[in-house]
KEKE-3310 file (N, C-alpha, C; in steps of 0.2 Angstrom, whole numbers, plus 5000, padded with zeros to 4 digits):
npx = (5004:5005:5008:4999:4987:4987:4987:4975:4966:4971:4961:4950:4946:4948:4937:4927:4930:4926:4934:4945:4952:4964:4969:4987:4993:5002:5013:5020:5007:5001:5010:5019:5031:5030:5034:5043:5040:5028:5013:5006:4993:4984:4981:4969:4963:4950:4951:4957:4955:4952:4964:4971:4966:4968:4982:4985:4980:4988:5002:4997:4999:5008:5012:5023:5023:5022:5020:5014:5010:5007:5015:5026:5038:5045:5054:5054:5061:5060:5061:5054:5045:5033:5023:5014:5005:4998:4991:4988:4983:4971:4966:4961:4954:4949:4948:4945:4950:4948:4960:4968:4972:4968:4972:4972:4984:4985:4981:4982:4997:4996:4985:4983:4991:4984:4973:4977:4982:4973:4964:4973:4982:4999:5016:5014:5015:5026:5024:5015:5018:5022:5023:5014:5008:5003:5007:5018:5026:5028:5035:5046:5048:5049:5053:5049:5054:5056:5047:5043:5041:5044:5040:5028:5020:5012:5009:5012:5000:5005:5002:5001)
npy = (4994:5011:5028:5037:5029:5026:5037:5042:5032:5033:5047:5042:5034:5040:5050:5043:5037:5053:5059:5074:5085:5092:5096:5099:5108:5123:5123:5133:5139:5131:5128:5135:5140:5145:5139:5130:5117:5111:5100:5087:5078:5086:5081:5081:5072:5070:5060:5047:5036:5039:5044:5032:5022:5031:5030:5016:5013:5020:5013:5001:5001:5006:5020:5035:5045:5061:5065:5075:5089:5104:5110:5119:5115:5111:5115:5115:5116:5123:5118:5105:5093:5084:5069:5066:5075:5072:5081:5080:5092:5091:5079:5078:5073:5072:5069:5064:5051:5046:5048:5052:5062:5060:5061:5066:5068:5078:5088:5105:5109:5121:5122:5111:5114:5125:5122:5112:5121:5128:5118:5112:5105:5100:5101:5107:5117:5124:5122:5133:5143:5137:5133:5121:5104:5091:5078:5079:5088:5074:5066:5072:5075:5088:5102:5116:5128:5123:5112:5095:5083:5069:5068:5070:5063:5048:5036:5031:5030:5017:5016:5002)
npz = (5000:4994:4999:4999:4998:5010:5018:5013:5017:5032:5032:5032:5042:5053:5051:5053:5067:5070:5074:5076:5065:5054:5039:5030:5036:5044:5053:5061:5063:5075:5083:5100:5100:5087:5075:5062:5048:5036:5042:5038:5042:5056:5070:5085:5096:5107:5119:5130:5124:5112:5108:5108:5102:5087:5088:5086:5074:5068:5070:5064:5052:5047:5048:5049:5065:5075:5092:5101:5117:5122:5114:5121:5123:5112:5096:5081:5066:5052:5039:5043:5040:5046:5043:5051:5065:5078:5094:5111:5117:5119:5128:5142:5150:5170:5184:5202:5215:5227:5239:5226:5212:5197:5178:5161:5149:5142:5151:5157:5165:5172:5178:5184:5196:5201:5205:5214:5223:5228:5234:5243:5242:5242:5236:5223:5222:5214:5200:5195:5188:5177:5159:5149:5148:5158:5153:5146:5157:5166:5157:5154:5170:5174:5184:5196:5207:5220:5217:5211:5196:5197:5211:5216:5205:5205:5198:5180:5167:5151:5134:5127)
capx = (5000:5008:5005:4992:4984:4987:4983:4965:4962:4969:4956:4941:4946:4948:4932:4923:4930:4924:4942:4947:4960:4966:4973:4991:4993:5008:5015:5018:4999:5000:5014:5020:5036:5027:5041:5041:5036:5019:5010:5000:4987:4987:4976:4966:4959:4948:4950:4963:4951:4954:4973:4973:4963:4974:4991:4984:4979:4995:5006:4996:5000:5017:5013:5023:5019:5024:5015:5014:5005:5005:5021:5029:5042:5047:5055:5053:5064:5055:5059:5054:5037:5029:5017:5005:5006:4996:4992:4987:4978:4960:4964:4959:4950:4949:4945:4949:4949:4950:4969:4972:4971:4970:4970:4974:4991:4984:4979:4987:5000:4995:4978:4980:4994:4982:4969:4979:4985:4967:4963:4977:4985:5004:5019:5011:5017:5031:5022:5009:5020:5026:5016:5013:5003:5005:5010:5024:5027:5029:5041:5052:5052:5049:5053:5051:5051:5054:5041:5044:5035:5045:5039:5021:5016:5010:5010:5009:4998:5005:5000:5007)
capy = (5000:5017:5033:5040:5025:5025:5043:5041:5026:5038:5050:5038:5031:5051:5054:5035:5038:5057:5062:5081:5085:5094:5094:5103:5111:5124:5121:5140:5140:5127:5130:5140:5144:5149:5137:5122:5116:5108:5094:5082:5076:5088:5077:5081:5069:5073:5057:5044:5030:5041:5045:5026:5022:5034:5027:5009:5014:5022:5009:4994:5005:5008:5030:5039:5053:5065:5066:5082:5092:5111:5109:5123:5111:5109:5118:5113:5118:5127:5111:5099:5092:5076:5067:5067:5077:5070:5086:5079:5095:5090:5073:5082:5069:5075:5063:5063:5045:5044:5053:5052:5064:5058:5066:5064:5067:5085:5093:5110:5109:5127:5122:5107:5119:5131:5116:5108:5124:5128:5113:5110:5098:5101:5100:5106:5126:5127:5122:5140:5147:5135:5132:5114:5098:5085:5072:5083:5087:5070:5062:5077:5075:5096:5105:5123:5133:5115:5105:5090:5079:5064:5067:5069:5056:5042:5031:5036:5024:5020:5013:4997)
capz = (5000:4994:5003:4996:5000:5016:5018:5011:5025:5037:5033:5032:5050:5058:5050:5054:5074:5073:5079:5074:5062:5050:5034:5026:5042:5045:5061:5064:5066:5081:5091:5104:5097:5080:5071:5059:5041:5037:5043:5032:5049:5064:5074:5089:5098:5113:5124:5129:5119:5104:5106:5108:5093:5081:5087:5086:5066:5064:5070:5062:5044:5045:5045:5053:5067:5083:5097:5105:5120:5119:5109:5124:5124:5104:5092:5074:5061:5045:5035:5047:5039:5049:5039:5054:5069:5086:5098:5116:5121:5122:5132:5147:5158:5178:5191:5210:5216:5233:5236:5220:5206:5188:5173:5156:5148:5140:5156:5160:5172:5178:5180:5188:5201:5202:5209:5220:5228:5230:5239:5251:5239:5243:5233:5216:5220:5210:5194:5196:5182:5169:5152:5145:5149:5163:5148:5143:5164:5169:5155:5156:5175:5176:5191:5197:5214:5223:5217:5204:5193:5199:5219:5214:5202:5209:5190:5175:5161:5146:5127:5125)
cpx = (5004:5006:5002:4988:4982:4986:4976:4960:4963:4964:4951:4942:4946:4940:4925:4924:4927:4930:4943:4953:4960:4971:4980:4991:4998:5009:5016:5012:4998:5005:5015:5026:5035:5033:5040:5038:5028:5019:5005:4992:4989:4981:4974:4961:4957:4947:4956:4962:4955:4961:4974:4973:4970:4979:4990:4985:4986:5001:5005:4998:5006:5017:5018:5022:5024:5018:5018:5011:5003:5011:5025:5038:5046:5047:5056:5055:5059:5057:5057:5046:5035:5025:5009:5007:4999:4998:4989:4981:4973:4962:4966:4956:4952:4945:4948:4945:4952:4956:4970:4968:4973:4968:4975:4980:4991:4983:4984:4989:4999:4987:4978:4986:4987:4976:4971:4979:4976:4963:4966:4980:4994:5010:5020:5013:5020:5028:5017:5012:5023:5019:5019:5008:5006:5007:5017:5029:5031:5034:5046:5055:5053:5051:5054:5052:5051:5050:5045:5042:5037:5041:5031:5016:5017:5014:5009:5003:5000:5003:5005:5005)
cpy = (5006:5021:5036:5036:5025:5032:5045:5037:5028:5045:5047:5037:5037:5049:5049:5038:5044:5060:5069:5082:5088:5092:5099:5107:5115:5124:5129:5141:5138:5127:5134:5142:5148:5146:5131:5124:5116:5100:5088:5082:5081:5085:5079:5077:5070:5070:5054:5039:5032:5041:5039:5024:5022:5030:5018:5009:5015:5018:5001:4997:5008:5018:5032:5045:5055:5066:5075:5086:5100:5115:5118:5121:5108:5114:5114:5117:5121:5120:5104:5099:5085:5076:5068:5069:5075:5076:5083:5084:5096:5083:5077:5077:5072:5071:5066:5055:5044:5050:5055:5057:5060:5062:5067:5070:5076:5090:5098:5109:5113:5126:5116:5109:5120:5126:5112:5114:5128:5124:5111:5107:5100:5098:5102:5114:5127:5126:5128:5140:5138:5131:5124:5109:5094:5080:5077:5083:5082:5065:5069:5079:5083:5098:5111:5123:5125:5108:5101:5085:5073:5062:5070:5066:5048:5033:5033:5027:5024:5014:5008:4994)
cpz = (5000:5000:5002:4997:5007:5020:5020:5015:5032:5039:5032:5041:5053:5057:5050:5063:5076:5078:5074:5070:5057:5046:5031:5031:5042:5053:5064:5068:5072:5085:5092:5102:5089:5075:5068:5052:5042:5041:5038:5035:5054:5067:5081:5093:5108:5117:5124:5122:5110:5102:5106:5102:5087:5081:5088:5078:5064:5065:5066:5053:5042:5045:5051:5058:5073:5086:5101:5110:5118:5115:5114:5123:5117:5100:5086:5069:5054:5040:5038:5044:5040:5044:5044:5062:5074:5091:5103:5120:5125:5125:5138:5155:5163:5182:5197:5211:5222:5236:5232:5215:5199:5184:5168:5152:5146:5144:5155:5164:5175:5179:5186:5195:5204:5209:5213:5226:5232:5234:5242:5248:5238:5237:5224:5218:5215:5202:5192:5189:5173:5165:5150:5147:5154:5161:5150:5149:5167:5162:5154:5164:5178:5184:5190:5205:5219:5221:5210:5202:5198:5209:5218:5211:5204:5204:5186:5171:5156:5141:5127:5118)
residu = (UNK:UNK:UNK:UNK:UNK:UNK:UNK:UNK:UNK:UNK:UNK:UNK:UNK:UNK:UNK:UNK:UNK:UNK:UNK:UNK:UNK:UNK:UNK:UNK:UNK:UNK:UNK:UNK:UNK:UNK:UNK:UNK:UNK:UNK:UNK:UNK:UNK:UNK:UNK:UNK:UNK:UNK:UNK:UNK:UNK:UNK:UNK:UNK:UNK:UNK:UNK:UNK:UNK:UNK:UNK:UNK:UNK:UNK:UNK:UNK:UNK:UNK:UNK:UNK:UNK:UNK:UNK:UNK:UNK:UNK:UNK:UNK:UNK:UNK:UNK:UNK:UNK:UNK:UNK:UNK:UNK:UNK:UNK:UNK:UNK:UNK:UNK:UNK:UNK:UNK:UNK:UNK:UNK:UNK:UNK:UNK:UNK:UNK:UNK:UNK:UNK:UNK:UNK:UNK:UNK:UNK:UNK:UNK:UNK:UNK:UNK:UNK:UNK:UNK:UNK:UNK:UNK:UNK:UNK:UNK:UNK:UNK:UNK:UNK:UNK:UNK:UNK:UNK:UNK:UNK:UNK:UNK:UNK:UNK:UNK:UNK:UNK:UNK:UNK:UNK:UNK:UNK:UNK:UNK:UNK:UNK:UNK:UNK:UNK:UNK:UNK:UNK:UNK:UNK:UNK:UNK:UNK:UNK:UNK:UNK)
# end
């Protein structure tokens, strides 16, 4: 199967699952540093289920892709053009379970600060100011002002 082939059954499956995405995308338009070629796919998917989904399709199909959350954290060269770009953003889910906060990989880390320091929830101070997602957060191991991903999260879940 060429890529054009492979293209045309990755936009049936988006637009079958109702997952969000764009086509011919410049990355300018979607990061935070305002930097990068094009994209083919910039995909937005609004749950875990869905960012499973996708990245199950895209691996059983040989496409390549990047995953990314608010892309505060990636600089993309002006020639750098993924075929299919995965943003994070919208997997947001927000639970409390007992002790435990969960909350999917896109969450704001100044939101989910801002809600601990609001509820008495200790150790989440130093993340008030820094921009990104709690994915992004927790495999960079972030820290500010004392507080650190590592001495916070509990476990992470991930795609096997």
């Amino acid at each position: 199967m060429g890529i054009s082939e492979k293209m045309n059954e990755l936009e049936r499956a988006l637009k079958k699952a109702n997952i969000t995405f764009e086509l011919n995308v410049s990355l300018k338009n979607k990061t935070w540093l305002k930097r990068g070629g094009k994209t083919n796919f910039w995909i937005q998917p609004n749950c875990k289920i869905q960012l499973q989904s996708i990245i199950v399709f895209l691996y059983s199909k040989s496409i390549q892709f990047e995953i990314i959350g608010y892309s505060s954290n990636c600089y993309f060269t002006e020639n750098y053009n993924p075929i299919v770009t995965i943003s994070t953003k919208k997997v947001t889910d927000f639970e409390i379970d007992q002790n435990t906060i969960k909350c999917g990989c896109g969450y704001n880390l100044m939101k989910l600060s801002n809600y601990c320091i609001n509820n008495g929830i200790s150790g989440y101070e130093g993340f008030i100011g820094l921009p990104g997602t709690v994915g992004g957060a927790a495999i960079n191991n972030a820290g500010s002002y004392g507080s650190i991903m590592s001495e916070v999260v509990k476990s992470v879940e991930l795609l096997k």
